[in-house]
Backbone as ProteinMPNN parsed JSONL, in Angstrom:
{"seq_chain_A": "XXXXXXXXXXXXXXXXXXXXXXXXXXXXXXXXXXXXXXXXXXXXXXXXXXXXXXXXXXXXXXXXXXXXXXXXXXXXXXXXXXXXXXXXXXXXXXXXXXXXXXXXXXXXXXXXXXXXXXXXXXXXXXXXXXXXXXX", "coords_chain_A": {"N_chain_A": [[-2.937, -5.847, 33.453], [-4.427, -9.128, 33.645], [-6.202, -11.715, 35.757], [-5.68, -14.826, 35.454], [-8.047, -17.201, 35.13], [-10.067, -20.648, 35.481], [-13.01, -21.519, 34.147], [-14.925, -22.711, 35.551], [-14.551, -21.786, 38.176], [-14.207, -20.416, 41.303], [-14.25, -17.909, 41.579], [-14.601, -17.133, 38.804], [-17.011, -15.614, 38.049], [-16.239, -13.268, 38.525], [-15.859, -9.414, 38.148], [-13.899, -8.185, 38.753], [-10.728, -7.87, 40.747], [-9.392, -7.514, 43.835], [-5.278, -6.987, 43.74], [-4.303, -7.839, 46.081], [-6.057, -9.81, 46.546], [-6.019, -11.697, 44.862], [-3.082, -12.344, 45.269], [-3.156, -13.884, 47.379], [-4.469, -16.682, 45.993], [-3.337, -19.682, 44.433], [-0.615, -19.337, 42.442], [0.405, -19.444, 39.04], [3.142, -18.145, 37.162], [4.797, -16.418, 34.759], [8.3, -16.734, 34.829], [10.497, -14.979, 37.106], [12.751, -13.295, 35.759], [11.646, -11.777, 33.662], [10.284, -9.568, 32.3], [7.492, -8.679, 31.919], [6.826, -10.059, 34.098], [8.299, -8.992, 36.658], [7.043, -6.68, 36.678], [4.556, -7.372, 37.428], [5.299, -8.283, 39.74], [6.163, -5.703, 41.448], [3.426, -4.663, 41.176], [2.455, -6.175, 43.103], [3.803, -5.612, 45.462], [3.606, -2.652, 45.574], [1.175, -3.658, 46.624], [1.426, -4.191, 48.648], [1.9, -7.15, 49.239], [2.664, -10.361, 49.704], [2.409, -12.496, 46.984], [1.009, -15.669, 46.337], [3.157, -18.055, 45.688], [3.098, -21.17, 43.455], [4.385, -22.501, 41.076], [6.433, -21.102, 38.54], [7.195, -20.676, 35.127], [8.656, -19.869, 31.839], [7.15, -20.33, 29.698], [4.137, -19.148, 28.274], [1.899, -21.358, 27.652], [2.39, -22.894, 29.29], [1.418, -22.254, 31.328], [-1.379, -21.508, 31.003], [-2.212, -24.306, 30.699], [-1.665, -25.605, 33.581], [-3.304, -24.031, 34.513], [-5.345, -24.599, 33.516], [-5.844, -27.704, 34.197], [-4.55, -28.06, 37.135], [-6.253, -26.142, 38.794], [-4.813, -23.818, 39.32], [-3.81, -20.215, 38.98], [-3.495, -17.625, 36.896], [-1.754, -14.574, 36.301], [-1.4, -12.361, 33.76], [-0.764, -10.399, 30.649], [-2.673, -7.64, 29.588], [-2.57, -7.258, 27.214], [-2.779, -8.745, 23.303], [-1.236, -11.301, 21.677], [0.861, -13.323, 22.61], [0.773, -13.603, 24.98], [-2.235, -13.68, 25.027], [-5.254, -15.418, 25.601], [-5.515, -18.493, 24.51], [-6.729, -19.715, 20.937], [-9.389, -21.912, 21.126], [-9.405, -23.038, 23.614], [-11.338, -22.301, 25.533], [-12.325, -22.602, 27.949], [-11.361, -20.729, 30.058], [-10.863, -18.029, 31.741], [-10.644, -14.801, 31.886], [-9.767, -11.858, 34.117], [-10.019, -8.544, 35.558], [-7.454, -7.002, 37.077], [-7.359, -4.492, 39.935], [-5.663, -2.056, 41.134], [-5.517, -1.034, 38.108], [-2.628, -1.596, 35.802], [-0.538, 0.693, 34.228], [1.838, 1.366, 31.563], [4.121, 2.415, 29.491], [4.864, 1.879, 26.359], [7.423, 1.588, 23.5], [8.421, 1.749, 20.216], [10.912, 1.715, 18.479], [12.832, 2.795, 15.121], [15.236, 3.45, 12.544], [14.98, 6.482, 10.634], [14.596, 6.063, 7.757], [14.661, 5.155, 4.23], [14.241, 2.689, 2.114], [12.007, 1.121, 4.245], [12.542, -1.487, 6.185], [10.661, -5.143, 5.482], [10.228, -6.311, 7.758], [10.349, -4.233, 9.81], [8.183, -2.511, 8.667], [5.941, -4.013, 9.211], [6.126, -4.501, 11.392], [5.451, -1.695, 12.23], [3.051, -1.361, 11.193], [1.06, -3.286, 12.92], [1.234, -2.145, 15.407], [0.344, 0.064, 14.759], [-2.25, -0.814, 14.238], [-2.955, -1.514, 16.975], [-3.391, 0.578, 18.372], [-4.066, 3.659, 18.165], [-2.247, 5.3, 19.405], [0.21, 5.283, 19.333], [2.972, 6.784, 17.663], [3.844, 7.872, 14.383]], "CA_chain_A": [[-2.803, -7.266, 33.715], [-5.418, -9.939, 33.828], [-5.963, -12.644, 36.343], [-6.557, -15.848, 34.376], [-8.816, -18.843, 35.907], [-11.124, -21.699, 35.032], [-14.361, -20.939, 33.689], [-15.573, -23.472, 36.495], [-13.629, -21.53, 39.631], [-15.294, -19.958, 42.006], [-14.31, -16.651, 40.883], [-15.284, -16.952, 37.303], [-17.825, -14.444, 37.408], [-16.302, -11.542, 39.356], [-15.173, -8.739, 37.195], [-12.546, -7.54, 38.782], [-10.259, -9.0, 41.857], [-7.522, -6.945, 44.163], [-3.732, -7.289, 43.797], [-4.151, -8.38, 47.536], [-6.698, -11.05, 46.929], [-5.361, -12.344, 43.57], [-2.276, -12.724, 46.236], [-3.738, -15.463, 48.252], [-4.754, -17.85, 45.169], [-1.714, -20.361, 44.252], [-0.59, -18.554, 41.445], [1.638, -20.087, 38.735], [3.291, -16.897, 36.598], [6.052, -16.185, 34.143], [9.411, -16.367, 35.408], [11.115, -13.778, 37.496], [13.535, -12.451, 34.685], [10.676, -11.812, 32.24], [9.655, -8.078, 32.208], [6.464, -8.932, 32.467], [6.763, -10.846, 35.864], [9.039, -7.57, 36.804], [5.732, -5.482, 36.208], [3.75, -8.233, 38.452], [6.422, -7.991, 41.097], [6.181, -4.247, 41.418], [2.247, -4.801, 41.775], [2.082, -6.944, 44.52], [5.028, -5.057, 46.716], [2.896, -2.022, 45.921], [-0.07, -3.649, 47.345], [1.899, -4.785, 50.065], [1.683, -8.669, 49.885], [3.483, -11.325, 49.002], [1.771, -13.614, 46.479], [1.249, -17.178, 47.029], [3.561, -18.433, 43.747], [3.224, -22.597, 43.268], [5.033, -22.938, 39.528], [7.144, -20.424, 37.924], [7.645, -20.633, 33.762], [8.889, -18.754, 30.997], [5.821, -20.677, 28.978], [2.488, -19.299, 28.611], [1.058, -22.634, 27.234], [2.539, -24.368, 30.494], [0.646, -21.21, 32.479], [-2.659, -22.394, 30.687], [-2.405, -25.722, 31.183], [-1.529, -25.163, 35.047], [-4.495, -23.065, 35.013], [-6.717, -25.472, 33.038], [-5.784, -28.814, 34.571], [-4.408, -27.981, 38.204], [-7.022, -25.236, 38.911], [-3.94, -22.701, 39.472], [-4.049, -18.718, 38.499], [-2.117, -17.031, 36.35], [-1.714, -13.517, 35.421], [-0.438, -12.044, 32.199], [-0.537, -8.81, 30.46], [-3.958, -7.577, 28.988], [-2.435, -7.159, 25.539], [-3.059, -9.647, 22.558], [0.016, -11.893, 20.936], [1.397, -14.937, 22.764], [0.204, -13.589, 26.093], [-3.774, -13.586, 25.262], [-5.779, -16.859, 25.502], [-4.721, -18.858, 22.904], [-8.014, -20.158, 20.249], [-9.383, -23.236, 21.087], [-9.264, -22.542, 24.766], [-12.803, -21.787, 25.645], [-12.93, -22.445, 29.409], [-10.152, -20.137, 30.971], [-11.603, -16.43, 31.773], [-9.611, -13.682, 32.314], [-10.322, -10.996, 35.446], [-9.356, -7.356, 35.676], [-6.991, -6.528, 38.495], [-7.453, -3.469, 40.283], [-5.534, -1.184, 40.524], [-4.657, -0.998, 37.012], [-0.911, -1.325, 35.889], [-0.117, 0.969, 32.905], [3.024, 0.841, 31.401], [4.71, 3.299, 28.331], [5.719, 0.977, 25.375], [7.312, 2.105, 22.305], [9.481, 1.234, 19.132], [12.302, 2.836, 17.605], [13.709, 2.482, 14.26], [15.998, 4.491, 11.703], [14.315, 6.842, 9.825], [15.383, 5.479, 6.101], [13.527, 4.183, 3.208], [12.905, 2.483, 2.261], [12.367, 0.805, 5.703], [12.645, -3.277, 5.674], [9.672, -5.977, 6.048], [9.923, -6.662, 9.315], [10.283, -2.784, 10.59], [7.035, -1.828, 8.29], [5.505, -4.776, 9.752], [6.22, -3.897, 13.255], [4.817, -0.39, 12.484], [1.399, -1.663, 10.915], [1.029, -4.158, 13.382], [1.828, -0.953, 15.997], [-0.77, 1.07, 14.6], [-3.371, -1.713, 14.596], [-2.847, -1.768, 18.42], [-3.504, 1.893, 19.452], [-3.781, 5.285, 17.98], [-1.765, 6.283, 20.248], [1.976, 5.314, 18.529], [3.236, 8.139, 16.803], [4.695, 7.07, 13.279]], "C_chain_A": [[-4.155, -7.85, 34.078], [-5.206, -11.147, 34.757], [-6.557, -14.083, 35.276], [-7.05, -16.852, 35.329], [-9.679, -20.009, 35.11], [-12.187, -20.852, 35.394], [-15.16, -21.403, 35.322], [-14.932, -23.032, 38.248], [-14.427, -20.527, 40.188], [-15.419, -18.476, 42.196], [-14.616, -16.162, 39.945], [-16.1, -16.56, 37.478], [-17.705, -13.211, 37.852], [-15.83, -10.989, 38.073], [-14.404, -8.011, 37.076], [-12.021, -8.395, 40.282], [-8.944, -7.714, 42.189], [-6.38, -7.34, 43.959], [-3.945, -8.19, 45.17], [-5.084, -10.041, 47.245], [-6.466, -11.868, 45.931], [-3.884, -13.19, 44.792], [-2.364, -14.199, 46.552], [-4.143, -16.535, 47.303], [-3.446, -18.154, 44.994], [-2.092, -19.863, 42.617], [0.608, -19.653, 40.308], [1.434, -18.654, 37.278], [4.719, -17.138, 36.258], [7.32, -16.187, 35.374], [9.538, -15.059, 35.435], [11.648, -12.52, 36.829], [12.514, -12.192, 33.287], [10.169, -10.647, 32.513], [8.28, -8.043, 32.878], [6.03, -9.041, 34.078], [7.351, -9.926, 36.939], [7.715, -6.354, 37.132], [4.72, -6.043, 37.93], [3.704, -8.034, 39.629], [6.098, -6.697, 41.783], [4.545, -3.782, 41.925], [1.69, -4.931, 43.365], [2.765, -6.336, 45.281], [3.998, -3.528, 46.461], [1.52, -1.659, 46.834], [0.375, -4.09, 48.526], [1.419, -5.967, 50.898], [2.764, -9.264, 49.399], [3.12, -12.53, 48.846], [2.207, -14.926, 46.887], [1.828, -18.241, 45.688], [3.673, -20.317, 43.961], [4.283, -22.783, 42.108], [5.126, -21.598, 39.52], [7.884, -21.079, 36.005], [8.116, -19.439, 32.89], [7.747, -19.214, 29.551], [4.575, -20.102, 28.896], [1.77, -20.558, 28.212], [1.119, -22.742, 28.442], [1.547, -23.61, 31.469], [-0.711, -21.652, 32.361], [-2.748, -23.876, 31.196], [-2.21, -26.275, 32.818], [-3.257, -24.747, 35.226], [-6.174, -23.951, 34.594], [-6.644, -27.051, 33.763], [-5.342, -29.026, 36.055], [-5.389, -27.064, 38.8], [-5.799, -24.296, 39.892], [-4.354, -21.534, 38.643], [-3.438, -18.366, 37.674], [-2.39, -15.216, 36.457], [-0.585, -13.147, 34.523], [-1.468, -10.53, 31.743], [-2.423, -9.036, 29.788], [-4.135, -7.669, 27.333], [-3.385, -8.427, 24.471], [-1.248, -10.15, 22.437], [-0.003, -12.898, 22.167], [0.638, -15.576, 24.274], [-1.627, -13.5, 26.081], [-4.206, -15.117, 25.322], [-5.743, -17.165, 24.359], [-6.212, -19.715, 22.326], [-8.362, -21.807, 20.719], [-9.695, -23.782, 22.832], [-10.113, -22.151, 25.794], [-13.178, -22.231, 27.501], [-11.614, -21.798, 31.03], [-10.82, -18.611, 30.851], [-10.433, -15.671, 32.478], [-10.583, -12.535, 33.228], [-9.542, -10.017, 35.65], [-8.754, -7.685, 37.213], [-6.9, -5.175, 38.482], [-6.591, -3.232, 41.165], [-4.915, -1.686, 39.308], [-3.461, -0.866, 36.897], [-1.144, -1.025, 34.276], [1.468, 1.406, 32.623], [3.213, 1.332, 29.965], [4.757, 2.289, 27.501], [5.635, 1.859, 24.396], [8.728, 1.306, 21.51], [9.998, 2.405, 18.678], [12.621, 1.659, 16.424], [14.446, 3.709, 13.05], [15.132, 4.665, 10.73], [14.777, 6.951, 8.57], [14.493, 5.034, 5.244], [14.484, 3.693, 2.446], [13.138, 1.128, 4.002], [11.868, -0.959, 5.325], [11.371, -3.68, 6.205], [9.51, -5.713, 7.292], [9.511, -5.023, 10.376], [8.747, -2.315, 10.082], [6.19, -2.693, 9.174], [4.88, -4.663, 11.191], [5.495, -2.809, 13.557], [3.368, -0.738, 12.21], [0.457, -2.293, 12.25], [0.876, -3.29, 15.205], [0.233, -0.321, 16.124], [-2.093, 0.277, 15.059], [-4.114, -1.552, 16.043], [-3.727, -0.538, 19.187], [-3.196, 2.972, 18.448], [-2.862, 6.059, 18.406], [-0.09, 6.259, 20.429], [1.675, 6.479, 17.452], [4.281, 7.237, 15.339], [5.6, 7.592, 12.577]], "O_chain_A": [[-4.959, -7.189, 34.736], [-4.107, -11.692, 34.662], [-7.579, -14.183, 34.597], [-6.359, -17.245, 36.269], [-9.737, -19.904, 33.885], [-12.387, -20.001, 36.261], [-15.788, -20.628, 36.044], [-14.897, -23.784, 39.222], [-15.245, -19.869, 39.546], [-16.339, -17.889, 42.766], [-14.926, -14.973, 39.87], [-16.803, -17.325, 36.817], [-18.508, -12.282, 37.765], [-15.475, -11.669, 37.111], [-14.031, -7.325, 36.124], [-12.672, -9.289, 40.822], [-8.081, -7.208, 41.472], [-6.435, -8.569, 44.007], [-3.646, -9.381, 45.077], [-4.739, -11.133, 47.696], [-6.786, -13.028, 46.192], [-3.827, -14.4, 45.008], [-1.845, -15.234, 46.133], [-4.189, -17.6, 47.918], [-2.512, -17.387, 45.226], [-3.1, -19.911, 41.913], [1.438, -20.434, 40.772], [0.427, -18.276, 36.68], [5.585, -17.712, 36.918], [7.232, -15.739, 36.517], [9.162, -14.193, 34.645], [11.366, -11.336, 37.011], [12.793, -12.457, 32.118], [9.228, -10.845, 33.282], [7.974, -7.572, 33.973], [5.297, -8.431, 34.857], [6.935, -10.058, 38.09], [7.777, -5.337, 37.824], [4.399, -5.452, 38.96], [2.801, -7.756, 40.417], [5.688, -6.854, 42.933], [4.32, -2.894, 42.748], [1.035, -4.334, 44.219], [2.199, -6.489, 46.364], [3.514, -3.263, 47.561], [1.002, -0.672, 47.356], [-0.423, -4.362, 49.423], [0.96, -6.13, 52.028], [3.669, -8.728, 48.759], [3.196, -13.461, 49.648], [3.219, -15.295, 47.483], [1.145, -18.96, 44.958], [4.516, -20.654, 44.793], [5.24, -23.431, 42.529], [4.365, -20.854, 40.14], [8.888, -21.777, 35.865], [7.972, -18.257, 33.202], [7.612, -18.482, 28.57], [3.754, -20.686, 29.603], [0.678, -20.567, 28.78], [0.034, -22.724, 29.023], [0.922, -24.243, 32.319], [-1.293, -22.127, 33.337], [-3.449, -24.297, 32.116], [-2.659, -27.377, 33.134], [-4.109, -25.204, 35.989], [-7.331, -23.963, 35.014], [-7.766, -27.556, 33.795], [-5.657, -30.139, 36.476], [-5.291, -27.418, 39.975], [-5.977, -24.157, 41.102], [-5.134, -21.699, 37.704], [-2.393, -19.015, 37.641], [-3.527, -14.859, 36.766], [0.609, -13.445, 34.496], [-2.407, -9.933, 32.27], [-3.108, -10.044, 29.616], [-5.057, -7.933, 26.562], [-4.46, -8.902, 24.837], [-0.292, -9.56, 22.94], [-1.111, -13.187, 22.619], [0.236, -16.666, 24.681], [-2.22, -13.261, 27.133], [-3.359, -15.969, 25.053], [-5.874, -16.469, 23.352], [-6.831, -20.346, 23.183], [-7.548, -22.723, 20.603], [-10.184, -24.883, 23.083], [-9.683, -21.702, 26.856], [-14.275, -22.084, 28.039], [-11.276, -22.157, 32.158], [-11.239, -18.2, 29.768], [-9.618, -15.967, 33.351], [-11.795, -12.377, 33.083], [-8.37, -10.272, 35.929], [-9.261, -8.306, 38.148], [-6.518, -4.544, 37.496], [-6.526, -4.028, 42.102], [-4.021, -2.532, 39.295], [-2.9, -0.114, 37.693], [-1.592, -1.758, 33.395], [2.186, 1.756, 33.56], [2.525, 0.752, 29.125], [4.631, 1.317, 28.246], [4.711, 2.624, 24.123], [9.638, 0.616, 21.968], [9.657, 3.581, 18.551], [12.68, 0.431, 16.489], [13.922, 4.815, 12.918], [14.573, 3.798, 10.059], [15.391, 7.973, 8.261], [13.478, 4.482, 5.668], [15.51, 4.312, 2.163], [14.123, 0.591, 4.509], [11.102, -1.414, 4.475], [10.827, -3.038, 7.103], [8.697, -4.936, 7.793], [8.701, -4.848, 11.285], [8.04, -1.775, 10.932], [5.615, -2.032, 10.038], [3.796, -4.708, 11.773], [4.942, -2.645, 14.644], [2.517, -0.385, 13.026], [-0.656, -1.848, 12.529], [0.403, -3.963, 16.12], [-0.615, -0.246, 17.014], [-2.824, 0.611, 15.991], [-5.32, -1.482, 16.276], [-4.452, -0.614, 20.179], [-2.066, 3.088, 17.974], [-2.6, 7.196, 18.017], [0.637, 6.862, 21.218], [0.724, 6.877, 16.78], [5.105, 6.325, 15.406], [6.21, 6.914, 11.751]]}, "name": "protein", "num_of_chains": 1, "seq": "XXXXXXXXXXXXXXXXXXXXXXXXXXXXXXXXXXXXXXXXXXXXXXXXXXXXXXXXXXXXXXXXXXXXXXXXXXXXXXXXXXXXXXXXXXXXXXXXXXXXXXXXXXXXXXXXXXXXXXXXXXXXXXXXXXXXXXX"}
C-alpha cells in the first residue's frame, strides 16, 4: 500500500511514512466493505492506532480529488489498474508505508480449451504483472 498526497504537502518528499504516522493525517479511503480497506484495517490495528478517517468512498476518482482539492490522504494498493494514479494527474505522489503489507493473490479457472477471451485475457494480463503466477 501507498500513501497518496499532494505534490505540494509537506510530506511530498519523504519516501516512506509509518502506519502510525500516516494515522494522524485526515485520511479519506475506500469504504469499509472493500477488501482493500479490509487489508488497511488490519494495518493500522496491527500498528496499534486508530486512523484519523474524514471521507469514506467506494470511488478512487472521488479519493483523488479529496486528495487533490481538500489536501486529504489516501491510501490504496501499490498495484496498477483503477487503483494507480490515473494519467493526467501529475501532482498527487504516492509514499511507501512501512511496514509493508503483502498479500497472496491468485486466479482460478477450468482447465479446458479452448479457454474463452476474457479467461486468456485475464491470464496474459496475469503474467504481465509478475513471474510469479503459475499458468
Amino acid at each position: 500500500f501507498v500513501l497518496v498526497a499532494q505534490k505540494s504537502s509537506e510530506i511530498a518528499q519523504r519516501d516512506s511514512l509509518s502506519w502510525s504516522e500516516a494515522a494522524e493525517l485526515p485520511l479519506c479511503l475506500l469504504a469499509d466493505e472493500l477488501q482493500n480497506r479490509m487489508q488497511i484495517n488490519a494495518a493500522f490495528k496491527r500498528a496499534n492506532v486508530k486512523p484519523r478517517i474524514v471521507l469514506e468512498t467506494n470511488s478512487p476518482m472521488t479519493l483523488y480529488t479529496h486528495v487533490r482539492s481538500a489536501g486529504l490522504y489516501s491510501i490504496l494498493p501499490q498495484s496498477q489498474g483503477i487503483f494507480s494514479i490515473p494519467p493526467g494527474i501529475d501532482d498527487a505522489v504516492r509514499i511507501s508505508l512501512t511496514p509493508t503489507v503483502d498479500n497472496a493473490v491468485g486466479r482460478i479457472a477450468l482447465n479446458k480449451e479452448p479457454r474463452s477471451p476474457m479467461v486468456e485475457t485475464a491470464w496474459k494480463q496475469a503474467k504481465s504483472i509478475s513471474d510469479a503466477f503459475v499458468v
